[in-house]
ROVO-661972 format. One record per residue (C-alpha): residue in one letter; chain; x, y, z. Coordinates in pm, whole numbers, plus 32768, in hexadecimal, padded with zeros to 4 digits. Layout:
! residues N
A;A;X;Y;Z
...
***
This chain:
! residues 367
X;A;BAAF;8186;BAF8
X;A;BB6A;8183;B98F
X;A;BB58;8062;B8E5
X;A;BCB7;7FD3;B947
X;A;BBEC;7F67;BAA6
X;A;BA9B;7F05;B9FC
X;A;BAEA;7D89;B9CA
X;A;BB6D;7D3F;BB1E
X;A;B9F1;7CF2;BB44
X;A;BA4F;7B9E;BAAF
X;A;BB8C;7B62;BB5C
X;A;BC8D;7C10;BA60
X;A;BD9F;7CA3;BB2D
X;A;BE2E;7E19;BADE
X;A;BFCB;7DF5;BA9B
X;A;C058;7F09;B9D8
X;A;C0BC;8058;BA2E
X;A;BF9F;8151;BA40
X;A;BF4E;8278;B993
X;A;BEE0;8389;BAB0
X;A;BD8B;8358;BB36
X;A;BC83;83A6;BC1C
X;A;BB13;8327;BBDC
X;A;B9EE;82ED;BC56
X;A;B8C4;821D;BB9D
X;A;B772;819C;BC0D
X;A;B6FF;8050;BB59
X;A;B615;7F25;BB97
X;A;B4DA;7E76;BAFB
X;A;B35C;7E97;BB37
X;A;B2E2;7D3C;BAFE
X;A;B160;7CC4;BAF8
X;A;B08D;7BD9;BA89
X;A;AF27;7B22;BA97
X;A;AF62;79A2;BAF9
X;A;AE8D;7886;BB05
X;A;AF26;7782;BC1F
X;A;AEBD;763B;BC71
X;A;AF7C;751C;BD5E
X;A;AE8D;7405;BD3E
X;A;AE51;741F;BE9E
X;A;AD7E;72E5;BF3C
X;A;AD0E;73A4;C076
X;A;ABAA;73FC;C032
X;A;AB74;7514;C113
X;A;AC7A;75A1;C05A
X;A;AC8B;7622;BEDE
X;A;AD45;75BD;BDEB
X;A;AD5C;76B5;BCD6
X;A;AD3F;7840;BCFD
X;A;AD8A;7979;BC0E
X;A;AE3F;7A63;BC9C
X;A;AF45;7B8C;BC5A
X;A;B08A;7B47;BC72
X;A;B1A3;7C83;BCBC
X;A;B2A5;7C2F;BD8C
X;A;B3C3;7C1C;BCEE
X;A;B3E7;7D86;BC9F
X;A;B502;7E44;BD0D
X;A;B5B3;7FA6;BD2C
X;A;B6EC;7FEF;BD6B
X;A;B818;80DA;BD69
X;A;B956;80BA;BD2C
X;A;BAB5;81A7;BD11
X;A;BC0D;819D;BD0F
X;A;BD4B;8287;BD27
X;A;BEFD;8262;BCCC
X;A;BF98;8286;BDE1
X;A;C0E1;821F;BD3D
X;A;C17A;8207;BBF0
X;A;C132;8074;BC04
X;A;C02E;809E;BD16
X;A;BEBB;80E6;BD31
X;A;BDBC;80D7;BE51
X;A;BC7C;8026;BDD3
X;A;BB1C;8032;BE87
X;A;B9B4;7F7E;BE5A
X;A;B861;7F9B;BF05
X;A;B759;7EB5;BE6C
X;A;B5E6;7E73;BF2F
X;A;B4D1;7DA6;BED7
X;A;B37A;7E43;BE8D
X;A;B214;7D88;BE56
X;A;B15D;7E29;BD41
X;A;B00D;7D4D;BD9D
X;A;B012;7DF9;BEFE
X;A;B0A5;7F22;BEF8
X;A;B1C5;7E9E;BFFC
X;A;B32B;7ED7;C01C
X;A;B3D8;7D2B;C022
X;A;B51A;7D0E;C0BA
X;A;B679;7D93;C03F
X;A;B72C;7CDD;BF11
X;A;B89D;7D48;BEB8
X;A;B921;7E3C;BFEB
X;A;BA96;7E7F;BFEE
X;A;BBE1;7F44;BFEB
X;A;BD0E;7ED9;BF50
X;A;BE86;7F3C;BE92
X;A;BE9F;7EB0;BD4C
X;A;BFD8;7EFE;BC3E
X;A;C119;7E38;BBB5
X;A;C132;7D40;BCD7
X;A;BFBF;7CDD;BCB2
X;A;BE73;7D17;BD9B
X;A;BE2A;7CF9;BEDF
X;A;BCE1;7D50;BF7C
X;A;BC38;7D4C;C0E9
X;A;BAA7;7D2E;C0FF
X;A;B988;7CA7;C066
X;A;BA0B;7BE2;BF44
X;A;B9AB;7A96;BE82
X;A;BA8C;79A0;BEBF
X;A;BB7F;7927;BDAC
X;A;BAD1;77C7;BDA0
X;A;B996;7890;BD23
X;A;BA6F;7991;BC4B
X;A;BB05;7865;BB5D
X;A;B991;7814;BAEF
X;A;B8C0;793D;BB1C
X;A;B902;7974;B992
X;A;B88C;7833;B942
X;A;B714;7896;B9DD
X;A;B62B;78CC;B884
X;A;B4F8;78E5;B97A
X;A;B589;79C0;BA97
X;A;B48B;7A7B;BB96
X;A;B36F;79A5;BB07
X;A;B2AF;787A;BB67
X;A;B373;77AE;BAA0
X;A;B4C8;7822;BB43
X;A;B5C6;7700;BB43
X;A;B615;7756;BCE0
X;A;B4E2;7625;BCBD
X;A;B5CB;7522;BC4B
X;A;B75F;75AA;BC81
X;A;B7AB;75EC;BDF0
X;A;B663;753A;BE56
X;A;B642;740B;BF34
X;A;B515;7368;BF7D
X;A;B442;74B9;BF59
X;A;B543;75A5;C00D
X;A;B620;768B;BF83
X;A;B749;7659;C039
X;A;B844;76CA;BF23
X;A;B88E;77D3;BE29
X;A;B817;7911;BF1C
X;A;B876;7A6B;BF79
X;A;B92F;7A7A;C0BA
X;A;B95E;7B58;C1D4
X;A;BA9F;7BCB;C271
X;A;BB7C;7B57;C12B
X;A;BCC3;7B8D;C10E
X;A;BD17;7B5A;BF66
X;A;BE1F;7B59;BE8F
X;A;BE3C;7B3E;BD58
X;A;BF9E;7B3C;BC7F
X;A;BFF9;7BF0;BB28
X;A;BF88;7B3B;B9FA
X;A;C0BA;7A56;B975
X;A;C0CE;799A;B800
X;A;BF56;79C3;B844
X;A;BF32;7924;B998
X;A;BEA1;7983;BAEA
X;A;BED5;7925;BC4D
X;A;BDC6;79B7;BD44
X;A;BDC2;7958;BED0
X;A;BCBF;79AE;BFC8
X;A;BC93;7986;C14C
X;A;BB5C;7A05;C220
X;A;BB0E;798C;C3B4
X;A;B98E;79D9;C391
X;A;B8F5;78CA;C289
X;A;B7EF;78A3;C397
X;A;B7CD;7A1B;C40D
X;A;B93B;7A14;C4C8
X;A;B978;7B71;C4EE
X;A;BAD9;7B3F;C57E
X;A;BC06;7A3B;C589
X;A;BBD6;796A;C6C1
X;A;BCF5;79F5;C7AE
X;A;BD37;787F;C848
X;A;BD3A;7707;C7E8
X;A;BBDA;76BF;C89F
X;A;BB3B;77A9;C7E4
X;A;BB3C;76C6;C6C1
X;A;BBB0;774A;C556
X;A;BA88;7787;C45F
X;A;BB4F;77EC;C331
X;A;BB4A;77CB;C1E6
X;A;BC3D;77AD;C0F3
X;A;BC23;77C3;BF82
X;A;BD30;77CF;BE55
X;A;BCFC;77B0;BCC9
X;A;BDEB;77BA;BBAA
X;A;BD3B;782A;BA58
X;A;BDC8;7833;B900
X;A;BD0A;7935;B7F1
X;A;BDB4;7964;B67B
X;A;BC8E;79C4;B607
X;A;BBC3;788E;B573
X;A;BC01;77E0;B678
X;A;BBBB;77CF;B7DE
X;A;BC27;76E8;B8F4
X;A;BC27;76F2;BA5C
X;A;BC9F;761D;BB66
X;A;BC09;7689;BC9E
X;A;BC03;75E9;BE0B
X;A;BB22;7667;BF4A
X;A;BB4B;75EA;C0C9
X;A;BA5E;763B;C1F7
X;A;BB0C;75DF;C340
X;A;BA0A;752C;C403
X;A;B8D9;7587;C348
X;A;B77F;7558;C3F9
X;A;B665;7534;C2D8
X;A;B540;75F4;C31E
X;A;B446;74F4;C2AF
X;A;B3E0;742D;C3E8
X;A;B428;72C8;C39C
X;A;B579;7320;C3AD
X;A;B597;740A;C4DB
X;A;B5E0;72C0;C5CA
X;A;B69C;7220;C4C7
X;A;B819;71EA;C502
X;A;B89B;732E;C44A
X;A;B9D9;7374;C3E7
X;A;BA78;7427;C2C4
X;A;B9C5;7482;C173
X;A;BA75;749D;C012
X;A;BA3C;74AC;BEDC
X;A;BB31;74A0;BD89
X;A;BABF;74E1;BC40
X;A;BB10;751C;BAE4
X;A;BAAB;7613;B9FE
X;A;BAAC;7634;B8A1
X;A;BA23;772F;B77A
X;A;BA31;7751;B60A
X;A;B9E0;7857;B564
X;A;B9B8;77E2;B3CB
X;A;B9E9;7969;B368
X;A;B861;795F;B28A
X;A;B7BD;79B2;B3C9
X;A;B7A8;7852;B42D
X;A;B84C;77EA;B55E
X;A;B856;76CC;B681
X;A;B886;7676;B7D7
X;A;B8DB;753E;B896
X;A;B90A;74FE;B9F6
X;A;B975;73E9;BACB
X;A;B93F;7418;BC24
X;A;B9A4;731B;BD7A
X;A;B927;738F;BED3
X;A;B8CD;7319;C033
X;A;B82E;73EC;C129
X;A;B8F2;732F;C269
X;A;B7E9;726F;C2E3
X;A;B7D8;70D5;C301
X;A;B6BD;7029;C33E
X;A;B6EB;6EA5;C35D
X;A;B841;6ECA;C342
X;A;B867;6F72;C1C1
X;A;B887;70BB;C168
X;A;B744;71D9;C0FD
X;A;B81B;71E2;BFA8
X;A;B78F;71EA;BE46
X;A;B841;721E;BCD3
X;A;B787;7339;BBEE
X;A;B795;735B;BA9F
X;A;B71D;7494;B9BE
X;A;B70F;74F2;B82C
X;A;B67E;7627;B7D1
X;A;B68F;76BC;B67B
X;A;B62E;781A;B5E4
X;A;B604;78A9;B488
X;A;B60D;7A0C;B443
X;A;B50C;7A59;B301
X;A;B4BB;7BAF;B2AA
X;A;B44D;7C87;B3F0
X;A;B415;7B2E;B48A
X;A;B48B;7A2D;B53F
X;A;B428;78BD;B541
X;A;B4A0;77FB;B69E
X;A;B4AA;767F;B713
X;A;B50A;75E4;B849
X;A;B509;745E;B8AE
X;A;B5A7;7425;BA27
X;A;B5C7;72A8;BAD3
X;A;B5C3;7294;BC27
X;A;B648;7137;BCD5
X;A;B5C3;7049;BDBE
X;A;B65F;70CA;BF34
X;A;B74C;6FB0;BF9F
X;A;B682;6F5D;C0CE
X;A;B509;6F5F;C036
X;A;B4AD;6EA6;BED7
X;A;B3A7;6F6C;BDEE
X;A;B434;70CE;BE79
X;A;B488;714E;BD2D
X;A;B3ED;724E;BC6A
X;A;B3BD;72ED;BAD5
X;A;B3C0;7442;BA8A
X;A;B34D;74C9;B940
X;A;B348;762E;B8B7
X;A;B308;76E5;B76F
X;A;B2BF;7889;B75E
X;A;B326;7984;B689
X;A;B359;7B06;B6A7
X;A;B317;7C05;B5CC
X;A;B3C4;7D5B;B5A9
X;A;B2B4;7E8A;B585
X;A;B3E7;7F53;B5A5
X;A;B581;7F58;B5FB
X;A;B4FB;7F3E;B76B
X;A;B388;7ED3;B772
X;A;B32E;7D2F;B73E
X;A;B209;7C94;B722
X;A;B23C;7B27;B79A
X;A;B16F;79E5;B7B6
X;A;B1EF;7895;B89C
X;A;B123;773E;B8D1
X;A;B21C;7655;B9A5
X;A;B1B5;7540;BA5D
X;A;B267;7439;BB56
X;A;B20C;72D2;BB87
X;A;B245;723A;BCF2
X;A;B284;70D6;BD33
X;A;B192;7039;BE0C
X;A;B287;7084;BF52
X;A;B321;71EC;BEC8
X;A;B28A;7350;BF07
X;A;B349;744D;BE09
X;A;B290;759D;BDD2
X;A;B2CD;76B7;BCF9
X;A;B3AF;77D5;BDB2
X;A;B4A8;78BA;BD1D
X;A;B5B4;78C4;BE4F
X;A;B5C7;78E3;BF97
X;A;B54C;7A37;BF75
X;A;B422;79CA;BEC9
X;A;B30C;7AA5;BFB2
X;A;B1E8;79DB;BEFD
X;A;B24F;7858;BE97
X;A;B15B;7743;BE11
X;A;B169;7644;BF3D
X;A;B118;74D5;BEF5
X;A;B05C;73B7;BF78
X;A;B11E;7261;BF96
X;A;B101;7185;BE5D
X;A;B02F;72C1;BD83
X;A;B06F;7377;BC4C
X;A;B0D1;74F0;BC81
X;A;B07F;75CE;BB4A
X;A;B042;775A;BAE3
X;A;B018;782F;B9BA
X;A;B084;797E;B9BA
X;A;B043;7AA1;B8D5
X;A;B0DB;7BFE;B914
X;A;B1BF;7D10;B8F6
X;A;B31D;7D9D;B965
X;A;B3D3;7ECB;B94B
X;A;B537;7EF5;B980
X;A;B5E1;806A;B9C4
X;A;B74E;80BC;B9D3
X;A;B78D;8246;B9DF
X;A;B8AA;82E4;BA5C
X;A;B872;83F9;BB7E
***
């Protein structure tokens, strides 16, 4: 794909008239890593600290696109998950065909939603232990927020005085393959919307998420009075132009659930800064999670520092120690999404921490 197409990976919509084209490129990153884990856990028939090796959140994928039009062009992704550590293919990532050109993008598939898109920048530790899908989108241990989902339809307009509207609907948030075809059938959608400003510098997103009678998967909740989840969060980036940059995000979510009569609904906070020196890169990350409204001591800490080094334009060297602190009634682990294949689970009331060392790869080359 020329390089006109390469940044929608972070959102940026494609609004000009393009020259003629007709690509094809295969891309992704091989990620692993030795990591020492431990989550405090009380159980005595059951350890608490291993060593183990950590791979997947390596991907491949392939992606093309063609004019079709003067203004017009037919776009195309396939992204899958594969475990390094095991040798096994994970499930798909980014799957989808779309028309993008003057009038902006719209795409049908596999897609991240535009409540994930506004921060996904903003994520100095992505696809490692200390990913910040821990704190942001994260309620009481779940993360119900900020994921890839199936059966999108997206849109996303043209780029105006720097600003960006992008809108997203999908049935299938919990494996809905189809629209319900009558009222009975209930209506499991989700909808999702974001406006983002970008002049460079600065960064800020306004971004807002709704599951329509959401069902949490963790079982103190399942007989719960459920109704509908949101979330609505704010976003914000600097970048000081001396390779020194920040992030701060404000998040507000509820997962629909009441228990006693108040909400399963929790305020999240999260700073990160990074500091480019040399071939390296120096990272820090402090999250807060709330008490739940319902439960008292249901808060949690997150802490993470790493760095990455570059061996080469496409080959890092990285280190990460993160670690979260659980109130005596809260049970955050470490997980990078909901497509996280291998999170750190945690016991109620104990400390979750790991300490990764590795390596990843990234390849881009055109077909």
């Amino acid at each position: 794909m020329i390089k006109s197409v390469v940044p929608f990976l972070c959102g940026v919509l494609l609004a000009a008239a393009f020259p003629a084209w007709a690509e094809m490129a295969l891309y992704g990153q091989a990620r692993v890593s030795v990591d020492y884990l431990t989550n405090d856990d009380p159980d005595a028939n059951t350890r608490d600290y291993t060593a183990a090796i950590g791979g997947s959140r390596s991907w491949i994928g392939l992606r093309g696109g063609e004019r079709v039009r003067e203004t017009l062009g037919v776009i195309w992704r396939a992204e899958k998950y594969l475990s390094l550590d095991n040798g096994a293919w994970g499930g798909g990532r980014d799957l989808y065909l779309g028309l993008t050109g003057k009038a902006g993008t719209l795409l049908a598939g596999k897609y991240a939603t535009p409540y994930r898109l506004s921060s996904d920048g903003l994520d100095v530790f992505q696809d490692t232990r200390a990913d910040f899908h821990g704190v942001i989108g994260n309620i009481d241990g779940e993360p119900v927020f900020g994921n890839r989902m199936k059966n999108i339809l997206f849109y996303e307009t043209p780029e105006f005085k720097r600003f960006q509207l992008s809108l997203a609907a999908s049935p299938s948030y919990q494996d809905r393959d189809s629209l319900p075809l009558n009222r009975k059938d209930g209506g499991k959608y989700t909808f999702s919307g974001a406006v983002v400003f970008d002049n460079g510098p600065l960064w800020a997103g306004v971004s807002y998420s709704l599951l329509m009678d959401y069902v949490s998967s963790l079982p103190g909740y399942k007989a719960a009075a459920s109704g509908n989840a949101s979330a609505t969060k704010l976003s914000l980036g600097w970048d000081f132009g001396q390779g020194t940059s920040l992030g701060l995000i404000l998040e507000d979510a509820k997962n629909g659930a009441r228990i006693d009569g108040k909400a399963v609904a929790r305020r999240a906070y999260y700073f990160n800064l990074a500091h480019i020196s040399g071939n390296t890169t120096w990272r820090a990350a402090v999250g807060v999670l709330d008490d739940l409204e319902y439960r008292r001591n249901s808060g949690a800490k997150h802490y993470a520092a790493g760095f990455s080094h570059a061996l080469s334009p496409r080959f890092d060297l990285f280190g990460v120690l993160t670690l979260t602190q659980n109130g005596e009634n809260a049970a955050y682990g470490l997980v990078a999404d909901s497509d996280d294949s291998d999170p750190v689970g945690a016991a109620m009331g104990r400390d979750v921490m790991a300490a990764s060392l590795g390596l990843v790869f990234r390849f881009d080359r055109p077909l």
